[in-house]
KOLMI-89878 format. One line per 3 residues: number of its first residue (from 1); their letters; for each residue x, y, z of N, C-alpha, C. Coordinates in steps of 0.2 Angstrom, whole numbers, always signed. Layout:
// KOLMI-89878
NUM> a> X Y Z X Y Z X Y Z  ...
//
This chain:
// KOLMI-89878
1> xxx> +120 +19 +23 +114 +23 +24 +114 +26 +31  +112 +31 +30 +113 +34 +39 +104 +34 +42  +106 +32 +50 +101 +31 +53 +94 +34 +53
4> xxx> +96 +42 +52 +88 +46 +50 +86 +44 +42  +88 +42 +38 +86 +39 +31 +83 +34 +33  +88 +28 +35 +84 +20 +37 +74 +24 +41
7> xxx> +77 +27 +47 +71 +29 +51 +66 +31 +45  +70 +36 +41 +63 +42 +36 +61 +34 +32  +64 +31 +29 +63 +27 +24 +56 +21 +28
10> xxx> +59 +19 +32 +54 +14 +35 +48 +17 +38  +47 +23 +41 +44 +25 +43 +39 +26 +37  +40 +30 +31 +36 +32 +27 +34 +28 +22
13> xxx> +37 +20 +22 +34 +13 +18 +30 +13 +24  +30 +10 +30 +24 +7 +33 +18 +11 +33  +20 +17 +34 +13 +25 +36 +10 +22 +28
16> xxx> +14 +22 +22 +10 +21 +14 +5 +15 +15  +10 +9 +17 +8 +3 +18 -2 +4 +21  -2 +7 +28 -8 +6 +31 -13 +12 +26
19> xxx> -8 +19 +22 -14 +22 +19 -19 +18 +15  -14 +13 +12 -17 +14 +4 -21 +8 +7  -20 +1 +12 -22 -4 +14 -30 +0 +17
22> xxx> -30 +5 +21 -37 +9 +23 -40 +11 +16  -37 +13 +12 -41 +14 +4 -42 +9 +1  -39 +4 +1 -41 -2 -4 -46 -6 +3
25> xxx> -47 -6 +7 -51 -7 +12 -58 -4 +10  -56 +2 +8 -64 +5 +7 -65 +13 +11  -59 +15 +15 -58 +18 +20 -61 +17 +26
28> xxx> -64 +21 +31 -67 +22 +35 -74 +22 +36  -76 +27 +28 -82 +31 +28 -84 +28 +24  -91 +24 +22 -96 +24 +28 -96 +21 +32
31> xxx> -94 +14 +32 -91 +7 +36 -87 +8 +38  -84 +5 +43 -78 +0 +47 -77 -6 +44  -73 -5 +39 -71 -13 +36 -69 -18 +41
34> xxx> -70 -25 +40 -67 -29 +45 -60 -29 +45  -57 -30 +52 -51 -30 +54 -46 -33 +49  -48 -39 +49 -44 -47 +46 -43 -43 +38
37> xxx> -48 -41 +35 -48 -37 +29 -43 -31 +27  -44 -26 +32 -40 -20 +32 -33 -24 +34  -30 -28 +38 -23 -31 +40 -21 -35 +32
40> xxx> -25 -37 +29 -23 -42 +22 -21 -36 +17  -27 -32 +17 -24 -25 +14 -17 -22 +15  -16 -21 +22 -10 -18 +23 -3 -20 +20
43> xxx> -5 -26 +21 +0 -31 +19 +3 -32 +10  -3 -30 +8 -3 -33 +0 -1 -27 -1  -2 -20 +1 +1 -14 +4 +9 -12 +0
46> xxx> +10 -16 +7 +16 -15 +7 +22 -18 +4  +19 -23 +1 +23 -28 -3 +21 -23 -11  +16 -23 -13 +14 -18 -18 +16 -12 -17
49> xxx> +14 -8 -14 +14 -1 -16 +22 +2 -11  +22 -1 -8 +31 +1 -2 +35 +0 -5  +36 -6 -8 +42 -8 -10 +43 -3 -17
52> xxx> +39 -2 -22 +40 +0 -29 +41 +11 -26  +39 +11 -17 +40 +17 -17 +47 +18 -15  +51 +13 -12 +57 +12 -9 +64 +11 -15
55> xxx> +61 +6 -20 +63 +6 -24 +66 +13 -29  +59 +15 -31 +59 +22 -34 +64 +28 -31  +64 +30 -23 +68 +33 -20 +75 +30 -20
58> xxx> +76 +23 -22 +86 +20 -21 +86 +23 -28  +83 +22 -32 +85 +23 -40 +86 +29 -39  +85 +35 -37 +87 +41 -38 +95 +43 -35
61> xxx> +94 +40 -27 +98 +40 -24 +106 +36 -24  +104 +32 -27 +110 +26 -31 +115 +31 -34  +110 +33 -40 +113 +36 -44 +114 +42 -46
64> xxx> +113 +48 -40 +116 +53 -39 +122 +50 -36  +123 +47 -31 +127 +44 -26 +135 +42 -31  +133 +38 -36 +137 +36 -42 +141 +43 -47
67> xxx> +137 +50 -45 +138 +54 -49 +142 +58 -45  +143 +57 -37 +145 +61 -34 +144 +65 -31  +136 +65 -30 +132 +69 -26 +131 +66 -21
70> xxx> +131 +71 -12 +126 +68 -8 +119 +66 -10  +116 +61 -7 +110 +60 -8 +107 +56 -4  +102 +57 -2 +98 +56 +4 +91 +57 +5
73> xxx> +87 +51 +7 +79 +53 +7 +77 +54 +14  +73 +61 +12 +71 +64 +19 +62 +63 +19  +60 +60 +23 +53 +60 +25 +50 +68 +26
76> xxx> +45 +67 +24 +38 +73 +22 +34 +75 +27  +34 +75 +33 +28 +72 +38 +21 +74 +37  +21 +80 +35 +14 +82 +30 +11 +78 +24
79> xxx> +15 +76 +19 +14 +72 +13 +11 +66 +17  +15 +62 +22 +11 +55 +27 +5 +57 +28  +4 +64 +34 -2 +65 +35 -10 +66 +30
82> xxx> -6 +67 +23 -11 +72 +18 -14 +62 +17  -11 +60 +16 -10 +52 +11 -15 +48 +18  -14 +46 +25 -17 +45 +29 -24 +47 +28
85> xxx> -26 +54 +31 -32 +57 +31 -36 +55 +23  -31 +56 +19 -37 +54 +12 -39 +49 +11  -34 +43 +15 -37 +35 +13 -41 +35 +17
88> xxx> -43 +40 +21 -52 +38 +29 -55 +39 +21  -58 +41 +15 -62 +40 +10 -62 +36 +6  -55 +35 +7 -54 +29 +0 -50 +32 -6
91> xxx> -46 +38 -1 -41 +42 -9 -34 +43 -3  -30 +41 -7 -22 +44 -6 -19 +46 -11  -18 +52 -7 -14 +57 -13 -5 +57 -10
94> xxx> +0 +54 -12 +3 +51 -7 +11 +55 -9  +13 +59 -6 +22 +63 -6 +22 +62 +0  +25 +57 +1 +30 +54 +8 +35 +58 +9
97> xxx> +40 +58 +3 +48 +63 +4 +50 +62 -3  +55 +63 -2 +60 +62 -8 +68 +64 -7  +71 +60 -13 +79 +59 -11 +82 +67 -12
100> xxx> +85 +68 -6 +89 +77 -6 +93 +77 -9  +96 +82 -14 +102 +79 -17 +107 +84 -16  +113 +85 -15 +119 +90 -13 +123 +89 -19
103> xxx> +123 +92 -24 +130 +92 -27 +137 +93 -27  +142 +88 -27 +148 +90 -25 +152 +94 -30  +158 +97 -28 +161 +101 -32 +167 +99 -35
106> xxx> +171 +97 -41 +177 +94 -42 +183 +98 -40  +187 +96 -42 +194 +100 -42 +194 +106 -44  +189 +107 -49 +192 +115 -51 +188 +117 -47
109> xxx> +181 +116 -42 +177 +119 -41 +171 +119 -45  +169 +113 -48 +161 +115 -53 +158 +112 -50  +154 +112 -52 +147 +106 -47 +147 +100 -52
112> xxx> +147 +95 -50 +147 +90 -56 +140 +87 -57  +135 +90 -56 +128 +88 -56 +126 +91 -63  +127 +88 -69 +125 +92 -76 +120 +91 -77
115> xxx> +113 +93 -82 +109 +94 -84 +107 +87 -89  +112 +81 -88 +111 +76 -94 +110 +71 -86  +117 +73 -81 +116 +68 -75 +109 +69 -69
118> xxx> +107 +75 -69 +101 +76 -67 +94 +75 -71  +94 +72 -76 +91 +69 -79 +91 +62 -78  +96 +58 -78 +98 +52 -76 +95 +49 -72
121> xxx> +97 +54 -66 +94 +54 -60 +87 +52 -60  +82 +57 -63 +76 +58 -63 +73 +51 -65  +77 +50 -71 +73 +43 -73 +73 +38 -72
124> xxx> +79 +37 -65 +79 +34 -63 +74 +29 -60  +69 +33 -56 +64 +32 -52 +59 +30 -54  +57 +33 -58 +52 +29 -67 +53 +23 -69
127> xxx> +59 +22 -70 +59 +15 -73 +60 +12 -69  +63 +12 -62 +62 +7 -57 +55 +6 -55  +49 +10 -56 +43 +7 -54 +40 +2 -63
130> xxx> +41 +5 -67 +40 +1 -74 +44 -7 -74  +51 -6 -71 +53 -15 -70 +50 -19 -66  +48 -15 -59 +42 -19 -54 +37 -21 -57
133> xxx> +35 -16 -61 +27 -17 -62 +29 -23 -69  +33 -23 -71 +33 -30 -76 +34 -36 -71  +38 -36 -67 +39 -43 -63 +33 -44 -59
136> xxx> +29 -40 -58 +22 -41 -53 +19 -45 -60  +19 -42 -65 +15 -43 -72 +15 -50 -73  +23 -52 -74 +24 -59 -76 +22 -63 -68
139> xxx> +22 -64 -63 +22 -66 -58 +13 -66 -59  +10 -61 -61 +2 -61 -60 +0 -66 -65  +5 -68 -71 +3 -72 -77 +2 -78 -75
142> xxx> +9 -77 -70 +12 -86 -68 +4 -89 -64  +3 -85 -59 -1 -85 -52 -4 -79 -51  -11 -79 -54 -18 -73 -55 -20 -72 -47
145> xxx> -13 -69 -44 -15 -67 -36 -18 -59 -37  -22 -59 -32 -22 -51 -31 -17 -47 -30  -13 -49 -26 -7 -45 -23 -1 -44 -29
148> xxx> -3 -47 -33 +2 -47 -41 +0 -41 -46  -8 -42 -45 -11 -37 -52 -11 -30 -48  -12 -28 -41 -10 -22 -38 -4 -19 -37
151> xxx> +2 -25 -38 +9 -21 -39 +10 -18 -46  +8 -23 -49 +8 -23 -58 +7 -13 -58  -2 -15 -58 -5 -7 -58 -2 -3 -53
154> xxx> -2 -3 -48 +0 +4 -44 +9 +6 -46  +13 -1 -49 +19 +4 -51 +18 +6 -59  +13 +5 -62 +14 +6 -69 +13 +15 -67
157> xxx> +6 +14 -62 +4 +21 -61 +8 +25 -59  +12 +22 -54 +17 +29 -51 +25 +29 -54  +24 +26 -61 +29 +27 -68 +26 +33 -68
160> xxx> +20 +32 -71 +19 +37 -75 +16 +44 -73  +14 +47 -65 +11 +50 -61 +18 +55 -60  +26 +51 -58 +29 +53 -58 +31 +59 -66
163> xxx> +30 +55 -68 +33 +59 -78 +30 +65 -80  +24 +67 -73 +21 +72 -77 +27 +77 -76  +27 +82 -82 +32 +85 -85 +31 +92 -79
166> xxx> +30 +96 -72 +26 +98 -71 +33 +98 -64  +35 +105 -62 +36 +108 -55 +41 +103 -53  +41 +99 -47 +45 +95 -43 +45 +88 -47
169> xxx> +40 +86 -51 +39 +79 -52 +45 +78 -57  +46 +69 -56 +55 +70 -63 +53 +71 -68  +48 +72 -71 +47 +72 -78 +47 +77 -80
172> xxx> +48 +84 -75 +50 +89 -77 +60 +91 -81  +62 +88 -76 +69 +86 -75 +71 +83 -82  +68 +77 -82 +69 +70 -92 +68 +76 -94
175> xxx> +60 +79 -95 +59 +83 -100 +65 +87 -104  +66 +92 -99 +72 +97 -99 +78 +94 -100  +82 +89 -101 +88 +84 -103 +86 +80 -107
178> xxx> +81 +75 -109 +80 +74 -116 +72 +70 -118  +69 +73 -123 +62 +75 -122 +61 +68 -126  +66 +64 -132 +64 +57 -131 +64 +53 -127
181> xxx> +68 +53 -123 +68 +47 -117 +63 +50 -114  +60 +53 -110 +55 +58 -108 +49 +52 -112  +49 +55 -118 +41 +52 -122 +43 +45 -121
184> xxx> +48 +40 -122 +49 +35 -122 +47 +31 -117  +49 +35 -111 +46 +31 -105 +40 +33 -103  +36 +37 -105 +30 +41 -104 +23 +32 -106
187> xxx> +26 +32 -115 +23 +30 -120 +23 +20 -116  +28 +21 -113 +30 +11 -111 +25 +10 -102  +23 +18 -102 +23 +18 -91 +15 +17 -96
190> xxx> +10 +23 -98 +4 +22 -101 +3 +15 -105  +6 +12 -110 +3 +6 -112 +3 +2 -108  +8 +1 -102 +6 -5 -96 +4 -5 -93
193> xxx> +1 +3 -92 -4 +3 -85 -12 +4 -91  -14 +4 -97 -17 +2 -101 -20 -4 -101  -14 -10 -102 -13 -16 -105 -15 -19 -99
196> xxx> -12 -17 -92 -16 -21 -85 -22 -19 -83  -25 -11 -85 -31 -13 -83 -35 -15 -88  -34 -17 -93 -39 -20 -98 -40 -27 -95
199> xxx> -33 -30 -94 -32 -38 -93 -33 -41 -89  -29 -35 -84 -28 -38 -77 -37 -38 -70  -37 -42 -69 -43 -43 -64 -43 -43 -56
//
């Protein structure tokens, strides 16, 4: 992993980590939440909503990487700032970065980035947030912590926030490469993040 990644990478988990910890806080506005509160947040933050973001970024980056692509995540500093500014209300709208991706060329010269592996690619990110949010799930079942039923939902959500079929998001990308696995994951990210807020507390 080279230096400006590790940096983009850690930089843009902990900036999430304090958004979403200032929104689950309540934001700024109207109150000042108490310190000790706003720090407990950050924390369940980062282990919640960081990790299933960092995750989701390797999964892309893995496996382009496998296919013979450069790939590399480059931080957003606008998308921080936009995600920041909105948790002062209690809303983040959160595009940190995303993984770059260079396709290499083979021996005859073709680009080996095909239309079935850029899809691959795509879903990869998706179903890394869908496996988290199962293992926060069974861990919430084990032990009904807070910090388990917030990973649960925030990666079923950003399964499924991702898949909209729509411009940059990968679910533009599955769509266009194959429209069952596309509904398949669609249909698995919605019923969990259904099933946990009905259940989960």
């Amino acid at each position: 992993m080279k230096t400006n990644e590790l940096r983009d990478l850690v930089i843009s988990a902990v900036l999430l980590a304090v958004a979403f910890g200032i929104a689950l806080s309540g934001g700024f506005f109207p109150s000042l939440p108490d310190r000790s509160d706003l720090l407990r947040a950050m924390l369940m933050a980062l282990v919640g909503v960081s990790l299933g973001f960092v995750l989701h970024e390797m999964g892309h980056r893995f496996l382009a990487r496998r296919f013979g692509c450069h790939a590399e995540y480059v931080m957003w500093p606008a998308g921080l700032i936009i995600a920041l500014v909105g948790s002062l209300i209690g809303i983040v709208f959160a595009a940190p970065g995303a993984v770059v991706i260079h396709p290499q060329r083979d021996a005859l010269g073709e680009v080996a980035l095909t239309k079935e592996r850029l899809g691959l690619i795509s879903i990869a990110g998706p179903v890394m947030n869908i496996s988290l949010a199962l293992v926060f799930l069974v861990l919430y079942l084990a032990k009904p912590y807070l910090l388990f039923s917030l990973g649960a939902q925030v990666n079923s959500w950003l399964a499924v926030f991702n898949l909209i079929p729509l411009g940059p998001f990968d679910g533009a990308k599955i769509l266009e490469w194959n429209k069952a696995a596309w509904g398949l994951v669609l249909v698995i990210g919605i019923g969990l993040f259904i099933f946990q807020m009905i259940y989960l507390r």
